[in-house]
Structure formats: structure tokens, C-alpha cells
DRENTI-287077 format. One record per residue (C-alpha): chain; x, y, z. Coordinates in pm, 1 decimal. Each point is the difference from the previous one (the first is absolute). Layout:
% residues N
[badren "A", [X, Y, Z]];
...
//
This chain:
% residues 181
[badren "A", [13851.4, 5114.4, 3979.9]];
[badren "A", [163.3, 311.9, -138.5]];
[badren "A", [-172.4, 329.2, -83.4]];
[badren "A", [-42.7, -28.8, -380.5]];
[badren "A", [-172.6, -347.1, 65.9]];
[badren "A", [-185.0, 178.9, 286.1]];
[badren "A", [-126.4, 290.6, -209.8]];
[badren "A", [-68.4, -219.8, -311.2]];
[badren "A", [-264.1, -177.2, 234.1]];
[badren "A", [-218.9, 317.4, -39.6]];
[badren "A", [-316.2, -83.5, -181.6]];
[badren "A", [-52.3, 400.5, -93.7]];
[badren "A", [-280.8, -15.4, 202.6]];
[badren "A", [-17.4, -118.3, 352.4]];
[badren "A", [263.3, 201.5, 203.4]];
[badren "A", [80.4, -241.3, 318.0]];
[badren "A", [307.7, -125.4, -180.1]];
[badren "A", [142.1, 307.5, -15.7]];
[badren "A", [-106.5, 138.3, 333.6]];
[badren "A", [190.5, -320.8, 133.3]];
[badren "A", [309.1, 116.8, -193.2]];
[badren "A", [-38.0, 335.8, 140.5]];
[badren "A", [-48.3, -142.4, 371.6]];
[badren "A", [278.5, -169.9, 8.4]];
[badren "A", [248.8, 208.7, -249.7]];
[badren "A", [163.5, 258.9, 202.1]];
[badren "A", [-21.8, 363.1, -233.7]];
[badren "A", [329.1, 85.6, 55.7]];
[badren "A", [250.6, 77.0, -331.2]];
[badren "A", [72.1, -387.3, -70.2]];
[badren "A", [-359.7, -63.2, -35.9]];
[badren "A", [-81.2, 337.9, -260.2]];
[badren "A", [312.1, -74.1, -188.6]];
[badren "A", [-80.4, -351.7, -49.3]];
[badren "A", [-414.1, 87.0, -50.2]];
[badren "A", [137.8, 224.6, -280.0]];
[badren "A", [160.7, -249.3, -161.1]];
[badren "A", [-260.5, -241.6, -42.5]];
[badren "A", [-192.8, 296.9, -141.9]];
[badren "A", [243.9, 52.2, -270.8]];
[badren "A", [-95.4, -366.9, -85.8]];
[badren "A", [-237.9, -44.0, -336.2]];
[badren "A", [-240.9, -153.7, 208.0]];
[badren "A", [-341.9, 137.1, 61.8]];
[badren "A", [-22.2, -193.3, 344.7]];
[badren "A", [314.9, 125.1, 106.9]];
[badren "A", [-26.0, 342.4, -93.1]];
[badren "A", [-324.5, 35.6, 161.1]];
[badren "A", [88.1, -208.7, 340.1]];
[badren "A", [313.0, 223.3, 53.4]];
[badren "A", [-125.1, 305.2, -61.4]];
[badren "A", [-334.7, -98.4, 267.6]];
[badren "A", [296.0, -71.6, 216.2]];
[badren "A", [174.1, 308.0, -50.9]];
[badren "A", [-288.7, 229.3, 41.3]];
[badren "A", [-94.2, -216.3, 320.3]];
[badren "A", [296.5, 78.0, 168.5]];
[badren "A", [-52.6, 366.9, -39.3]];
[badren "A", [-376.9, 31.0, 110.6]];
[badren "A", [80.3, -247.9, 266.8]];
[badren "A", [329.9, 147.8, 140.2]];
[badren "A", [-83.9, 369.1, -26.2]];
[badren "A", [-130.5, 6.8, 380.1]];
[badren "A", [391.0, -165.7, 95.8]];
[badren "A", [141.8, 283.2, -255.9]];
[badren "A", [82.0, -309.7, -311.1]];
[badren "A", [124.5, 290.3, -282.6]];
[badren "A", [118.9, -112.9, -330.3]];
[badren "A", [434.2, 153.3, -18.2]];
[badren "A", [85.6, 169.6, -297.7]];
[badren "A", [142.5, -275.5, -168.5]];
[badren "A", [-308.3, -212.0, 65.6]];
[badren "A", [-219.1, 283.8, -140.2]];
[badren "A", [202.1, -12.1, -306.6]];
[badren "A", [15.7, -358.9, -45.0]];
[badren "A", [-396.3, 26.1, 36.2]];
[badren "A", [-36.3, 319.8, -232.0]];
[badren "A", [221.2, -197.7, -266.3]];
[badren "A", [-257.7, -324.4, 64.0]];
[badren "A", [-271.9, 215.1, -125.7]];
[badren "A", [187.0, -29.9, -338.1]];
[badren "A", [32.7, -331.7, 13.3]];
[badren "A", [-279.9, -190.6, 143.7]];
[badren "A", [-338.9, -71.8, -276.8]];
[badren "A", [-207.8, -203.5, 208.9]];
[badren "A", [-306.6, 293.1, 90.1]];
[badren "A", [-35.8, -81.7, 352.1]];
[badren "A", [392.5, 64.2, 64.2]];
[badren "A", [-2.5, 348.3, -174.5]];
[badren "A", [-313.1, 59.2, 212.9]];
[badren "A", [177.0, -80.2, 281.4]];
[badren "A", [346.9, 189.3, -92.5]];
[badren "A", [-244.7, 294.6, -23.6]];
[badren "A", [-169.7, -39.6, 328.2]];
[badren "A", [383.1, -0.4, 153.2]];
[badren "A", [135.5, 299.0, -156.2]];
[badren "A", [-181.8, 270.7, 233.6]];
[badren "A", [311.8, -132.2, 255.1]];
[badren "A", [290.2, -47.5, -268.7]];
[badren "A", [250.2, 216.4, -16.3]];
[badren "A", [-24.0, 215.3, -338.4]];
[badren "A", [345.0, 125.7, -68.0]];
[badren "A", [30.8, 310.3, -296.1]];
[badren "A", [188.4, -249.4, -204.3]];
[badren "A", [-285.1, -218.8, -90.6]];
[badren "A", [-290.1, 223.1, 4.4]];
[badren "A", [16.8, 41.0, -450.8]];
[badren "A", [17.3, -362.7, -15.4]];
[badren "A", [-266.2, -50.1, 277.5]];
[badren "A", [-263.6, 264.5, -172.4]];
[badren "A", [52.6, -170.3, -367.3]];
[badren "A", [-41.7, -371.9, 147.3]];
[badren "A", [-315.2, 113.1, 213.9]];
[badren "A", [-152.3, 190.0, -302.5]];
[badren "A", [91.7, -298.7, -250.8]];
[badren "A", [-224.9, -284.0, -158.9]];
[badren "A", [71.8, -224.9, 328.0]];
[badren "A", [-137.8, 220.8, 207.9]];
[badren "A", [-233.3, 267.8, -51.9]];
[badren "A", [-164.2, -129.7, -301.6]];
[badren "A", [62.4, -365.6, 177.8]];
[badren "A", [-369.7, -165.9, -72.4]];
[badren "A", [-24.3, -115.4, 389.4]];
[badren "A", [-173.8, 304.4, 146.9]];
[badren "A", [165.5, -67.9, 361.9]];
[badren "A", [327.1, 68.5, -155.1]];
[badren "A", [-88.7, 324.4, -176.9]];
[badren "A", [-178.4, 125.9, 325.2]];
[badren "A", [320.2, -56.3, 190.7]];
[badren "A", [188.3, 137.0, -298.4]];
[badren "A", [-182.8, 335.3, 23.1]];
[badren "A", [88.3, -19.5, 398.6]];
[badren "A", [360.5, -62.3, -96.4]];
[badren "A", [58.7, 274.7, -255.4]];
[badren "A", [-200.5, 241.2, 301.8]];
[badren "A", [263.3, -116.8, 238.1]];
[badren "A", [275.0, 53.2, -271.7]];
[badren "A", [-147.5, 358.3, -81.7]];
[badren "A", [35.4, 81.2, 363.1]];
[badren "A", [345.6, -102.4, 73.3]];
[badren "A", [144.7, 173.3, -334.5]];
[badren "A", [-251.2, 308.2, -47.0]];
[badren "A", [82.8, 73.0, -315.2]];
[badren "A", [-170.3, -279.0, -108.0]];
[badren "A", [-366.3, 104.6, 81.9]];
[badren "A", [-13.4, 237.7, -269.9]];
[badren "A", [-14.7, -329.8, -210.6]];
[badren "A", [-139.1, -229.1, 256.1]];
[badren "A", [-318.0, 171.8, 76.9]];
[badren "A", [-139.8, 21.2, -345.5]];
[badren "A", [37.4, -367.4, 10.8]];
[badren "A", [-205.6, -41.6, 317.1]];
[badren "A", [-248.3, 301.6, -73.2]];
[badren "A", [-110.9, -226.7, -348.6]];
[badren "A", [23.5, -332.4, 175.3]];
[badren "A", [-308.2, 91.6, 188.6]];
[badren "A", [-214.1, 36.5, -297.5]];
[badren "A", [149.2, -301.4, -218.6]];
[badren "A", [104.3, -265.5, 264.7]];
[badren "A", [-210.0, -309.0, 147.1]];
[badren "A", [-205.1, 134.0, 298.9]];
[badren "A", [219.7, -212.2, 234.2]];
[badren "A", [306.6, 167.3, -182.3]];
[badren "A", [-198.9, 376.6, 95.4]];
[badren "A", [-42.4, -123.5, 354.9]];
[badren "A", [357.3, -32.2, 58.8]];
[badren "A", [40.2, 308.1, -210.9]];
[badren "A", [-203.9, 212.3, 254.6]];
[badren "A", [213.9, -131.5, 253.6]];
[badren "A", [253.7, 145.9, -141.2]];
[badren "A", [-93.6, 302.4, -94.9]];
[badren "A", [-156.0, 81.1, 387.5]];
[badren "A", [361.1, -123.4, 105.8]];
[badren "A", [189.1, 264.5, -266.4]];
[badren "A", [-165.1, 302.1, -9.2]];
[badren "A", [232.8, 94.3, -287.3]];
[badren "A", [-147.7, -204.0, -212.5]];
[badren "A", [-283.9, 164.4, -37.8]];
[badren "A", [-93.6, 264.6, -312.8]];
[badren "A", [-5.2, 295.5, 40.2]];
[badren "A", [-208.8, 230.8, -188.7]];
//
């Protein structure tokens, strides 16, 4: 059976049929550049099943040193564009703390992260990690957190309380972030 048939097996729910992907795929660059393939696919299944891939390998392989290169990262950064399935940009979002964020991208980054797909996305898990993102954005390119921290500063009295959790997270994490009076 190849991957796509594989990954297409994924109910959304129950996770065992990726895990036994994931046991038996090694992470190496074969498997993300495939993996980012099939999330370029219009398929929610797909999208979603990669990406839970993806993000395994990283949380997985960060004890052996597993790093995303810089042409991974920007494969990745440019999925975040592409993918619409919710639980793949959540996912893409949860990855980017270890991506590689070149100078190049970081206009084009800021605008997609701040757009309709993702901080006004309706799934709350995806504008929570948004709000992480931009913080991780506005800390690798400082001279964004003059317009990043407004942003998090008002999400804490307008978001979802799950939203405000991750938000305080943030906020304890990036002491920049916070107004000053």
C-alpha cells in the first residue's frame, strides 16, 4: 500500500493509523518532502494526516536532534498558504516554533497569519495557535511587536477563554508583549 492510500485510511479521529505510518516511516527528507506533498492535496484527510505526520516527527525526534532544513521550513511555511483543512493549519502552526523564518518571507508570513484563514478563522484552536505564531514571528523580526502586541494585548479581552489560555501562555513566554503604561 502506498502512503496516500495509507494516510487516506485516517478516519479524522482515531490516531493508530497514523502512529503506524509514523512507526514505520523513517523522518528523514524523502519522507517530509513526500508528507508535504500529500498536504498540498485538496483533500481534508490528507492534509490533516500529513501534517499529524509532520509535526510527529518533530516532537518525536527532537531528543535524536530531527530539525526541519531550511528548505523544508520553507516548503512548510509556504504549506501554511496552501492547506484549508483546520486541523492542518493547526498543525503547520504548532511546527513553526522550529521552522526556519528567513527575512524574505516574514511580510507575507504576518499578512497570511493576520488574514481571514487564520486569525479570524472560526475554529478557536487555530486562532490560539495563530496568536502563538504571530508572538513567535514578533520575536524573530522585532520590529514587528510594535504591531503584534496590540493584537495579543486585545485578544485577551475579545477571544474564547481557551483562545485567552493560550494567550497567557504567550504573553508569560514574551515579556514584550505586554503594555506598558
Amino acid at each position: 500500500m502506498d502512503l496516500e492510500t495509507e494516510i487516506a485510511a485516517y478516519d479524522g479521529r482515531h490516531k493508530d493509523v497514523l502512529e503506524a505510518i509514523a512507526a514505520r516511516l523513517p523522518p528523514g527528507g524523502g519522507a517530509v518532502r513526500d508528507l508535504t506533498a500529500l498536504a498540498r492535496r485538496d483533500d481534508a484527510k490528507l492534509q490533516a494526516g500529513a501534517t499529524w505526520l509532520l509535526k510527529h516527527f518533530l516532537e518525536s525526534g527532537q531528543e535524536q536532534g530531527v530539525t526541519f532544513s531550511a528548505q523544508q521550513s520553507g516548503a512548510l511555511l509556504a504549506l501554511l498558504g496552501e492547506v484549508s483543512h483546520w486541523e492542518a493549519r493547526l498543525h503547520l502552526l504548532q511546527i513553526l516554533p522550529a521552522l526556519t523564518l528567513p527575512e524574505e518571507r516574514k511580510a507575507a508570513l504576518y499578512r497570511l497569519l493576520t488574514g481571514s484563514d487564520y486569525l479570524q478563522a472560526s475554529n478557536k484552536f487555530v486562532r490560539a495557535w495563530t496568536y502563538n505564531a504571530l508572538a513567535i514571528l514578533a520575536t524573530r523580526f522585532p520590529e514587528l511587536r510594535k504591531t503584534v502586541a496590540p493584537l495579543l494585548i486585545s485578544a485577551q479581552e475579545d477571544e474564547a477563554a481557551s483562545v485567552r489560555a493560550r494567550l497567557r501562555r504567550v504573553m508569560k513566554e514574551n515579556p514584550w508583549a505586554i503594555k506598558r503604561s
